[in-house]
KEKE-3310 file (N, C-alpha, C; in steps of 0.2 Angstrom, whole numbers, plus 5000, padded with zeros to 4 digits):
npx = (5026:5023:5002:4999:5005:5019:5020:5031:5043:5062:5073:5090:5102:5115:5124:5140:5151:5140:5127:5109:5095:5080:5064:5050:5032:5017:5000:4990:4998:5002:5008:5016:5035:5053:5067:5084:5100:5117:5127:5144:5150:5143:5144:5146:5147:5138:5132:5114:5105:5095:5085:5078:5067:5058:5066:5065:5070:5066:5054:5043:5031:5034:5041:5040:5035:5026:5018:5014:5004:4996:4994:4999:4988:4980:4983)
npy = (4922:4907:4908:4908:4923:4926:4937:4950:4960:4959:4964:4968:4965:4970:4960:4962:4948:4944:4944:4946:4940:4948:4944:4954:4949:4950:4952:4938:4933:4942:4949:4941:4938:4936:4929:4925:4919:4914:4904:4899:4887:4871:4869:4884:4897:4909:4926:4927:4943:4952:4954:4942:4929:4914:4901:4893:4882:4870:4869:4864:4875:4886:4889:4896:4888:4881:4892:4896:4887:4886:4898:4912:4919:4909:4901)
npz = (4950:4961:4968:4985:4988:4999:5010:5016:5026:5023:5034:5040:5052:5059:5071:5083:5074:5064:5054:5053:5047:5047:5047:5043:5042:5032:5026:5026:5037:5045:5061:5063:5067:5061:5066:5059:5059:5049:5052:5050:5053:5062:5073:5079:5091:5098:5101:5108:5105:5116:5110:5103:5101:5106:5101:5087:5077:5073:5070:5058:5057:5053:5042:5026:5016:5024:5028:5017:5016:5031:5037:5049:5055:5058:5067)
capx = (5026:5017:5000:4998:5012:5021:5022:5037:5049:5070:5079:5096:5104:5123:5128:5145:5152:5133:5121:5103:5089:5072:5056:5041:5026:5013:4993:4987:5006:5004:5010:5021:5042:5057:5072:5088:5106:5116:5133:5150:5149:5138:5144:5149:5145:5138:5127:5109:5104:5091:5079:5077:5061:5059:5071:5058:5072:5064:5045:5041:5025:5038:5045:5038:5030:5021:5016:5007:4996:4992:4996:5001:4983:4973:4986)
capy = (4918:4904:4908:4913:4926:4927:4945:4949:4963:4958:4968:4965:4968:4968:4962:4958:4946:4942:4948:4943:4942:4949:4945:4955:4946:4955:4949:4930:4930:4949:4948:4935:4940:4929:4931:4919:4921:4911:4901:4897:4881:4871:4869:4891:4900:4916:4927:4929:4946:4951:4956:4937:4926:4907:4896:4889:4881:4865:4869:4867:4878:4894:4889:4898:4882:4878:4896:4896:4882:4886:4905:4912:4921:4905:4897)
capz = (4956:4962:4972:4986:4990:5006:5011:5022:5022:5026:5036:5039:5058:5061:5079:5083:5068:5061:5051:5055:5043:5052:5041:5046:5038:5033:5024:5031:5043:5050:5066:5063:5064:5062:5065:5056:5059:5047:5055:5045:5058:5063:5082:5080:5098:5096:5108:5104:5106:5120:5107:5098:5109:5105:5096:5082:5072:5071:5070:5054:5056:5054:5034:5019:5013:5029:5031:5014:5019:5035:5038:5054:5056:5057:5073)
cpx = (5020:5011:4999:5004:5014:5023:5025:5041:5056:5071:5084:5100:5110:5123:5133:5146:5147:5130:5115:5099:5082:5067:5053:5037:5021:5007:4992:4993:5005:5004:5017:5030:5045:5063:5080:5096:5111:5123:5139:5149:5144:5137:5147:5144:5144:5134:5121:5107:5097:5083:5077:5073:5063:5063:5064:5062:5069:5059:5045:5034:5027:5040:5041:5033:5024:5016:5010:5001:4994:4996:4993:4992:4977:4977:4981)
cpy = (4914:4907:4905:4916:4926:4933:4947:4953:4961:4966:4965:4968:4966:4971:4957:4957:4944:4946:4944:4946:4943:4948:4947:4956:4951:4951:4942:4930:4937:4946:4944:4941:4935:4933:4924:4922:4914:4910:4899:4888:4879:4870:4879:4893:4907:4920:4931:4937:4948:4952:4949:4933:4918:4904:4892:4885:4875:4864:4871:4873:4885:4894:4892:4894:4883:4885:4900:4892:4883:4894:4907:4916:4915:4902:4899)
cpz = (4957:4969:4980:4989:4996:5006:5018:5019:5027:5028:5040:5045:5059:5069:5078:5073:5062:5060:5053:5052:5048:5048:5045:5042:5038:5031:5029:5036:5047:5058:5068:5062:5068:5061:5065:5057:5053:5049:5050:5048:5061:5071:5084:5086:5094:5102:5104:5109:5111:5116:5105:5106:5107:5100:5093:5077:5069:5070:5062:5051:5054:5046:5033:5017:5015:5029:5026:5014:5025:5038:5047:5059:5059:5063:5079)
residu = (UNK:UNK:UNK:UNK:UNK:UNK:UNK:UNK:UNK:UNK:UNK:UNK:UNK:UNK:UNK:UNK:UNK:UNK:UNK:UNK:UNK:UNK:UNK:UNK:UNK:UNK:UNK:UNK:UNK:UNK:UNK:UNK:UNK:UNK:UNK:UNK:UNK:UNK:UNK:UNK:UNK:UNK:UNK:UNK:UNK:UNK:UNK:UNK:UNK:UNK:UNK:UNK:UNK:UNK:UNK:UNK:UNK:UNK:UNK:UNK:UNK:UNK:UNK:UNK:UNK:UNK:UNK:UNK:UNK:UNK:UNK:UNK:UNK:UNK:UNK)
# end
């Protein structure tokens, strides 16, 4: 793997029709959790569950990539 690793464990939560990946980060990102649902459609209605906070889909500072150059620690 290339340096430096992103440490993050998946858990997988079924509500209703949907699975929902949860990463909770951990080293340079602790604190940080993400949660992704993944749609058949890109107009598909679902309901988000009360636990899920800000919609971040479009902030790149939330990828993998972004989160090894400027990790969630230094925000």
């Amino acid at each position: 793997c290339e340096q430096p690793i992103i440490e993050k464990t998946r858990f997988l939560v079924q509500k209703d029709i949907h699975t929902w990946e949860i990463d909770v980060f951990e080293g340079e990102n602790k604190g940080l959790i993400v949660a992704e649902i993944e749609l058949t459609e890109i107009d598909e209605t679902f309901k988000i569950p009360n636990w899920i906070g800000k919609e971040v889909t479009s902030e790149a500072k939330y990828y993998n990539s972004q989160l090894i150059e400027n990790p969630f620690l230094r925000w």
